[in-house]
C-alpha positions as CSV (number, residue, x, y, z in Angstrom):
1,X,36.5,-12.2,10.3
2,X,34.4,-9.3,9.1
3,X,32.9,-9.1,5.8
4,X,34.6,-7.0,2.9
5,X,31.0,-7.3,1.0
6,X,29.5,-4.2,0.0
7,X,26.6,-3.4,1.7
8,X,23.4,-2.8,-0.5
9,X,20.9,0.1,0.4
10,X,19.0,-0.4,4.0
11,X,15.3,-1.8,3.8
12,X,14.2,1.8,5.9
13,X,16.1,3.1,2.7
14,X,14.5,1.3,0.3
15,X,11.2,1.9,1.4
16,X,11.8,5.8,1.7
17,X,12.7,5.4,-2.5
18,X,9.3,3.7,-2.8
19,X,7.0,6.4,-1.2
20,X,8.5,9.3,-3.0
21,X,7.5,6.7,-6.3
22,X,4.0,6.4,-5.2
23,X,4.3,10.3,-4.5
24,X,5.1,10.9,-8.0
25,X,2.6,8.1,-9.0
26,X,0.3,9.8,-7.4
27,X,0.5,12.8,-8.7
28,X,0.7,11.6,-12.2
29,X,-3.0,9.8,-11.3
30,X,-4.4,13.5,-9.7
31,X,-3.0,15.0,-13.5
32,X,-4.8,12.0,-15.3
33,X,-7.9,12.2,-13.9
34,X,-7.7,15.9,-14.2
35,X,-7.6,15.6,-18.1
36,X,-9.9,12.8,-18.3
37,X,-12.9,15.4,-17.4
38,X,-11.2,17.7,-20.0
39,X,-12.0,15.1,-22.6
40,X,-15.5,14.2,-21.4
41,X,-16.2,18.1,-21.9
42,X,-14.8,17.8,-25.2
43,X,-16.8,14.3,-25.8
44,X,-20.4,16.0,-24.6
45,X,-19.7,18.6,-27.0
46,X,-18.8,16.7,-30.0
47,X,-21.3,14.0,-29.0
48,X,-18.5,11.1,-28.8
49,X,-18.9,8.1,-27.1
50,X,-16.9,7.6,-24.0
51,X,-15.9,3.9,-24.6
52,X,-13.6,4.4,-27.5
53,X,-12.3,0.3,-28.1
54,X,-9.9,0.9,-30.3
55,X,-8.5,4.1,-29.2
56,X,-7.6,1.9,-25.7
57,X,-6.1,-0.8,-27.6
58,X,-4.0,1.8,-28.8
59,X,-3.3,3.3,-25.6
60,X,-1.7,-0.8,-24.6
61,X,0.2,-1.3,-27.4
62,X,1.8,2.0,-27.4
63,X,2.5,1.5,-23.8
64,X,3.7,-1.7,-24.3
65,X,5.8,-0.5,-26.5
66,X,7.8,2.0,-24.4
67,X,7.8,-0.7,-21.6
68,X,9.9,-2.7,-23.9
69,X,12.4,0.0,-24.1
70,X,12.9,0.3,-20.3
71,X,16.0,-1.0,-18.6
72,X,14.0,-2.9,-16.2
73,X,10.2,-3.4,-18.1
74,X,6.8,-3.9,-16.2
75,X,5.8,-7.8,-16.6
76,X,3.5,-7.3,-19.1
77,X,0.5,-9.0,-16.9
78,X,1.1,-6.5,-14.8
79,X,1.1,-3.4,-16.8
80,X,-1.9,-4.8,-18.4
81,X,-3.9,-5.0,-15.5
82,X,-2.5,-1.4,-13.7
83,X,-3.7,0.3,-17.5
84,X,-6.9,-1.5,-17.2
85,X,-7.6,-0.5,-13.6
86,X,-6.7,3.6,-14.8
87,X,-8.9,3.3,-18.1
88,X,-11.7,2.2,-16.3
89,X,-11.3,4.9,-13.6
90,X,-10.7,7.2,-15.9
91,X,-14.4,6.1,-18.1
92,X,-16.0,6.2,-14.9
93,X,-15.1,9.8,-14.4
94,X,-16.5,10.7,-17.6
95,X,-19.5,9.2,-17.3
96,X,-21.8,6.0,-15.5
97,X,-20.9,3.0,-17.4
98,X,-22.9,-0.1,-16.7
99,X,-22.2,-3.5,-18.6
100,X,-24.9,-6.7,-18.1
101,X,-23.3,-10.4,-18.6
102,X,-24.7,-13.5,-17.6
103,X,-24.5,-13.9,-13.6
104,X,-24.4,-14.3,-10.7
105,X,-21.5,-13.1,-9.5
106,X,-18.7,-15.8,-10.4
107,X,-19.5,-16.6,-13.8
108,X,-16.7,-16.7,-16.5
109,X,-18.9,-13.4,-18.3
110,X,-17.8,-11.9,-15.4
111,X,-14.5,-12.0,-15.9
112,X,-14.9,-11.5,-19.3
113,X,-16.6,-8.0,-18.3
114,X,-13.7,-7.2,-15.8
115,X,-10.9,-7.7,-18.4
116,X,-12.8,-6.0,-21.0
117,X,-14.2,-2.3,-18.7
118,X,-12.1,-2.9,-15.6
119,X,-13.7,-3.0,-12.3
120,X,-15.0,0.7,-11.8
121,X,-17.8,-0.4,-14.5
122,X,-21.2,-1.1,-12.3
123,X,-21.6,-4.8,-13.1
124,X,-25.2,-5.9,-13.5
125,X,-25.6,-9.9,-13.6
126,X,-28.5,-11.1,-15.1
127,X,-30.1,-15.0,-15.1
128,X,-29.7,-15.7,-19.2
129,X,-28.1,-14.8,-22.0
130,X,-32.0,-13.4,-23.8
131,X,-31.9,-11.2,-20.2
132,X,-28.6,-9.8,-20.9
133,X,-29.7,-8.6,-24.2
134,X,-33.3,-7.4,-22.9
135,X,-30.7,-5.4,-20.0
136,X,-28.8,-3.6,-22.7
137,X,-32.0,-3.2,-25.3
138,X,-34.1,-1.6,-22.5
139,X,-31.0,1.0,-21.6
140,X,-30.9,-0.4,-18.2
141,X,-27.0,-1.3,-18.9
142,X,-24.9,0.8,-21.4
143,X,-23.2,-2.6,-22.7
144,X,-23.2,-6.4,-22.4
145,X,-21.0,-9.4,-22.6
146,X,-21.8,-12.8,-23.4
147,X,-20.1,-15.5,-24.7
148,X,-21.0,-16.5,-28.2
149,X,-18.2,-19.4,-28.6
150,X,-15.6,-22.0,-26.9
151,X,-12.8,-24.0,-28.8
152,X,-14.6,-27.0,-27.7
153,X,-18.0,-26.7,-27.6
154,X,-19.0,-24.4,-30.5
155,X,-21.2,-21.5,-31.0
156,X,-23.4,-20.2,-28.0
157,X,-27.0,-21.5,-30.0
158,X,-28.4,-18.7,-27.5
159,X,-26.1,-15.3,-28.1
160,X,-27.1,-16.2,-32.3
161,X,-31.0,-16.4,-31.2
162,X,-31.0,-13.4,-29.5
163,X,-29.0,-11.4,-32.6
164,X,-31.9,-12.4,-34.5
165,X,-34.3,-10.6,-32.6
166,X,-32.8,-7.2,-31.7
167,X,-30.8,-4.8,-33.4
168,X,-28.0,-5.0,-30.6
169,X,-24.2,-5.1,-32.4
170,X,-21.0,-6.5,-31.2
171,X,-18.1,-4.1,-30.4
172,X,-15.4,-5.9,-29.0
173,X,-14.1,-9.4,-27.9
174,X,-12.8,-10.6,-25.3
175,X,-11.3,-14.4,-25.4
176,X,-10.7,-16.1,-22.0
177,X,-8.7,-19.6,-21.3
178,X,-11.2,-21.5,-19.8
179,X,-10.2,-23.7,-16.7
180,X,-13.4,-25.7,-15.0
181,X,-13.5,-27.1,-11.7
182,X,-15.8,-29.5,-9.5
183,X,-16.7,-28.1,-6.8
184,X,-19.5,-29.6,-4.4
185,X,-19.9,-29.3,-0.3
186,X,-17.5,-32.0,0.0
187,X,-14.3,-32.5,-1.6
188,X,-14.9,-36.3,-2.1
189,X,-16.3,-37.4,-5.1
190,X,-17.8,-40.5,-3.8
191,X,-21.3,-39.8,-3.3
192,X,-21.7,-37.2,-6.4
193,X,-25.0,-38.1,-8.0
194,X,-25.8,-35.4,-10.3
195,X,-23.3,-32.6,-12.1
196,X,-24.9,-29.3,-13.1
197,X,-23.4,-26.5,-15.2
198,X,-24.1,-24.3,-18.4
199,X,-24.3,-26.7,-21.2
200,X,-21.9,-25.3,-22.7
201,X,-19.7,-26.7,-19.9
202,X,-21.1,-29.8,-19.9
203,X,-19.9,-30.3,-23.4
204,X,-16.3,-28.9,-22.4
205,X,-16.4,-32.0,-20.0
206,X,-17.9,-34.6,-21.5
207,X,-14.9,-37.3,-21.6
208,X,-13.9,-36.5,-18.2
209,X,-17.3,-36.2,-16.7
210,X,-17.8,-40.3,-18.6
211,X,-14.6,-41.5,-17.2
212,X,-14.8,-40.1,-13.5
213,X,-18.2,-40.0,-13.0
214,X,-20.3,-42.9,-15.4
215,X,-23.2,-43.0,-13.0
216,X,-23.8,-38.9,-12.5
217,X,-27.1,-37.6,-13.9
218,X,-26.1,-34.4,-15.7
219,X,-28.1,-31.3,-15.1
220,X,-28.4,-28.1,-17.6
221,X,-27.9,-24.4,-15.9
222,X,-28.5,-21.2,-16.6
223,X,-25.0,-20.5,-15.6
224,X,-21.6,-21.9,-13.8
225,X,-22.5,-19.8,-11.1
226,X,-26.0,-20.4,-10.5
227,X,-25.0,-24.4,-11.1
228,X,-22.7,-23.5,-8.0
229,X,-25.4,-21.8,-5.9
230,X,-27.5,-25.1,-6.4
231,X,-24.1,-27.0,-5.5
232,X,-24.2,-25.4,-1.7
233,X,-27.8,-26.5,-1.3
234,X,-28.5,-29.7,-2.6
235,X,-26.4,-32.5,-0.9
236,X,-24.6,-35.1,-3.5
237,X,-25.2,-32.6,-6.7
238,X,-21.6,-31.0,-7.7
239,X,-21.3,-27.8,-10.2
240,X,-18.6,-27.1,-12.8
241,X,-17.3,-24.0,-12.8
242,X,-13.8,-22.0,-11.9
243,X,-12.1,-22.3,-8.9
244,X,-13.5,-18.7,-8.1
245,X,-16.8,-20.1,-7.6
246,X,-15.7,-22.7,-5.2
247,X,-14.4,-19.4,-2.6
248,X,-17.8,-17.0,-3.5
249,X,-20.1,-19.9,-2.5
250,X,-18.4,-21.8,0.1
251,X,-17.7,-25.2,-1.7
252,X,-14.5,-27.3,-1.7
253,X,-12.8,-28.2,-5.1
254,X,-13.5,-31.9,-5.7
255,X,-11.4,-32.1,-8.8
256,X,-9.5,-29.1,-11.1
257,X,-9.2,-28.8,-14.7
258,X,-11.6,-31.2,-15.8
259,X,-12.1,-29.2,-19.4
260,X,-11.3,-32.0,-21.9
261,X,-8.9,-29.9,-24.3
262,X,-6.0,-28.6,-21.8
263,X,-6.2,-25.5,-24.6
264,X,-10.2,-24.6,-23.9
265,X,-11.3,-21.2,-24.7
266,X,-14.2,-19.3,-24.7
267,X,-14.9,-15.6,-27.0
268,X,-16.9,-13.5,-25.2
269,X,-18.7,-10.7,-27.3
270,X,-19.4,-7.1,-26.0
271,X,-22.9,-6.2,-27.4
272,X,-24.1,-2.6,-27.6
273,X,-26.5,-0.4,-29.3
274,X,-26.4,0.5,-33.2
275,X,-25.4,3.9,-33.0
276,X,-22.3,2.9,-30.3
277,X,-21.2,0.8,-33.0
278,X,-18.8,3.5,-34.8
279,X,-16.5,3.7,-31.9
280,X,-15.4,-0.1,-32.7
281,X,-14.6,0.3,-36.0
282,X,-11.2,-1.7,-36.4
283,X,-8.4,-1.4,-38.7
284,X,-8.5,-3.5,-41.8
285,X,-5.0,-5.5,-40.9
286,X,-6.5,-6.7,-37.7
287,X,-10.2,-6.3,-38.1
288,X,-12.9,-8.9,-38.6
289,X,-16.7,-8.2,-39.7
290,X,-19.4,-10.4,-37.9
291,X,-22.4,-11.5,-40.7
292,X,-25.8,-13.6,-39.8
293,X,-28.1,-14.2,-42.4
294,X,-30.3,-16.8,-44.2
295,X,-30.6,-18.1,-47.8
296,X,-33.5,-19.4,-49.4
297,X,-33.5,-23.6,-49.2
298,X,-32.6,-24.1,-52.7
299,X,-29.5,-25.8,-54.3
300,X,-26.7,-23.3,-54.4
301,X,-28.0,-20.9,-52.6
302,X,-25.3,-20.5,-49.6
303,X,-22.6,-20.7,-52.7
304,X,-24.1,-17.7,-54.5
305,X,-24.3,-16.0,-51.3
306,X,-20.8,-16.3,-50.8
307,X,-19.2,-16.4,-54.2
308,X,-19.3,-12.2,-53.6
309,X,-16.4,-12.8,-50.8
310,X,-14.0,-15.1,-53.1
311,X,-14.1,-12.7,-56.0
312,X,-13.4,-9.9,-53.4
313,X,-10.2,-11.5,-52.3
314,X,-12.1,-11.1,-48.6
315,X,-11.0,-13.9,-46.1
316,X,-13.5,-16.1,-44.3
317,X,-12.5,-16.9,-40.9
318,X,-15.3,-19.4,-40.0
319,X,-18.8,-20.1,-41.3
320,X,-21.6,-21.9,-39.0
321,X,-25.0,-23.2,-39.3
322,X,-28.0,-22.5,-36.9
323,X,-31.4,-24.0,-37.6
324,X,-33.7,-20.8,-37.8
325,X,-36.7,-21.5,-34.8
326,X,-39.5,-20.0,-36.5
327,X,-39.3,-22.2,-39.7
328,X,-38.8,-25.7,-39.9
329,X,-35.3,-27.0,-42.2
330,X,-34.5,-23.3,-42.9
331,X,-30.7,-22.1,-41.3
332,X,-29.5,-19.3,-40.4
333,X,-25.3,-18.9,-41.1
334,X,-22.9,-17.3,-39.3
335,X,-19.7,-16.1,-41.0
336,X,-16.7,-14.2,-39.3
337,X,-14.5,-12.7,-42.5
338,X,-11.3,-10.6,-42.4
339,X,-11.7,-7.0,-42.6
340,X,-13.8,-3.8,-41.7
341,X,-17.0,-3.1,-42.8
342,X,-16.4,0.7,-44.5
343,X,-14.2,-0.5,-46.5
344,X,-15.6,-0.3,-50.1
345,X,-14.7,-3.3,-51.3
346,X,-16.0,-5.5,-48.5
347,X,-19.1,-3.1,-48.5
348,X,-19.9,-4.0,-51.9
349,X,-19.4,-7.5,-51.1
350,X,-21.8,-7.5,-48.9
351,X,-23.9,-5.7,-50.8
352,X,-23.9,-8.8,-53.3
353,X,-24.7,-11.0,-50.8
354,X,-27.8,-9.4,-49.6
355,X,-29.6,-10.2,-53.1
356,X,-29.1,-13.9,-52.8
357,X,-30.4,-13.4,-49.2
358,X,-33.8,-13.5,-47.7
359,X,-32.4,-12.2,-44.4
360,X,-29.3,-10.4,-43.6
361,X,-27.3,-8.7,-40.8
362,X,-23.7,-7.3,-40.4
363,X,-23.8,-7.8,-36.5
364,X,-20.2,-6.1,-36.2
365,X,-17.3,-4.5,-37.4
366,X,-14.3,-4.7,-34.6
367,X,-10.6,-5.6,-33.5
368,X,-9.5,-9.0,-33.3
369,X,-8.5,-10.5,-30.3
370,X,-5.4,-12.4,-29.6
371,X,-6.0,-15.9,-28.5
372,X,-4.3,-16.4,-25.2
């Protein structure tokens, strides 16, 4: 008995429809990249900078906007990551952009650096955190991302020491869920002795790491990665780092999602020179303004400092302290607040701050970022 079903369109068909798409696609990217070195002649002469932050975020949410509207929208993962993928290309055609983060290759700054520039940015790993900051000082990268803190684990002690000591600012962020793995040559964990990572790590997995493996020495790395790299060399010592890692450095995957909060993220910061700064300047509804600065060691001191923000009506997001290295009991605080730093009411704020300061530093003014 034959079938009275209709018939949908042939798979030859079907496929036909989808190369004259990709055509059109095509054609669309050949137009893009056409006007994209239009507007780097237009950039060279005005002297703008060709990483514009907030004019991409713009560029998403508009697009996101009109995917909404479609009869059949984009999954929005993947329309992120197409847009990404044709920014970046598009930056790179402008100009070399280079971006520094702490490597090797593997590391969750890498990722961090891929989501924020895209992969047509040259990616320049580099052993610490100070060396990522030294990369971007020296020119040798245009930009640099680090991670200055996780949801567990607190503020990065080494992003706020190198702050102190250059003039870098921070332009973006970038906030990653952060999903650690132990990986070793074997994928028994019988015989682990010793568990190196970032410390920052180790603190993520500090409960697990006590219930799973009481006995382990734990060992402090520069990175994930390079805790990995020892990991393929040294027989019975296991790294923590993502599942990535476990693929890039030929190690099996001993035991996954060992982060002690389910909900761990880290914010990664993208660092830059001063005079890059103005092209991150962030609207005042979803803004936030980055401060580091010290007080003398006197009662009241840190409330005069910020009794200018109350009376402004400006919003702290978070305050933390950081024990200054050069002088003994002295601390250095870090305060994200609500806002943008041209504004005149949270300049003059600030302004009132600095004279109950002995040190002070607006290290940013940029967009927030959602956490995922």
């Amino acid at each position: 008995m034959k079938s009275d079903r209709k018939r949908g369109p042939s798979l030859e068909r079907l496929r036909h429809q989808l190369d004259a798409v990709d055509a059109r696609l095509l054609e669309a990217l050949a137009e893009r990249s056409a006007l994209s070195r239009e507007v780097q002649a237009a950039k060279a002469r005005n002297g703008d900078q060709v990483w514009v932050p907030e004019r991409e975020r713009a560029q998403l949410a508009r697009l996101e906007a009109l995917n909404s509207q479609q009869p059949s929208p984009v999954p929005p993962a993947m329309l992120r990551a197409v847009f990404r993928e044709v920014l970046s290309g598009s930056r790179a055609l402008q100009s070399r952009q280079s971006v520094a983060y702490l490597g090797p290759e593997g590391t969750w700054s890498e990722q961090a650096a891929i989501a924020q520039f895209g992969s047509q940015v040259e990616r320049l790993p580099q052993a610490t955190i100070g060396d990522v900051f030294r990369a971007v000082d020296s020119g040798e990268a245009r930009f640099g991302v680090v991670p200055i803190e996780n949801s567990t684990g607190g503020m990065v002690d080494a992003t706020l020491d190198a702050f102190v000591t250059t003039s870098l600012c921070i332009l973006a962020e970038r906030q990653l869920r952060i999903r650690h793995a132990l990986l070793s040559r074997s994928a028994q964990r019988a015989g682990i002795t010793q568990v190196a990572a970032h410390p920052q790590a180790l603190a993520q997995c500090r409960e697990w790491l006590r219930r799973h493996l009481p006995g382990a020495e734990l060992r402090e790395a520069a990175s994930n990665a390079e805790a990995a790299r020892l990991a393929r060399t040294h027989k019975g010592l296991a790294a923590i780092a993502g599942r990535e890692a476990a693929e890039i450095y030929g190690l099996e995957v001993v035991a996954d999602g060992i982060q002690d909060l389910e909900r761990n993220v880290t914010r990664f910061v993208v660092i830059g020179p001063e005079r890059a700064a103005g092209a991150s300047g962030a609207a005042a509804k979803s803004g936030k303004v980055s401060l580091l600065f010290a007080v003398k060691n006197e009662p009241g001191a840190l409330s005069h400092a910020l009794q200018p923000l109350a009376r402004a009506g400006i919003d702290m997001l978070k305050i933390e302290s950081r024990p200054m290295r050069e002088r003994v009991w002295d601390y250095l605080f870090f305060v994200d607040v609500r806002g943008e730093a041209n504004l005149p009411v949270v300049a003059r704020a600030f302004g009132a701050m600095r004279r109950h300061c002995v040190w002070f530093r607006v290290l940013g003014s940029y967009a927030t970022e959602e956490t995922p």
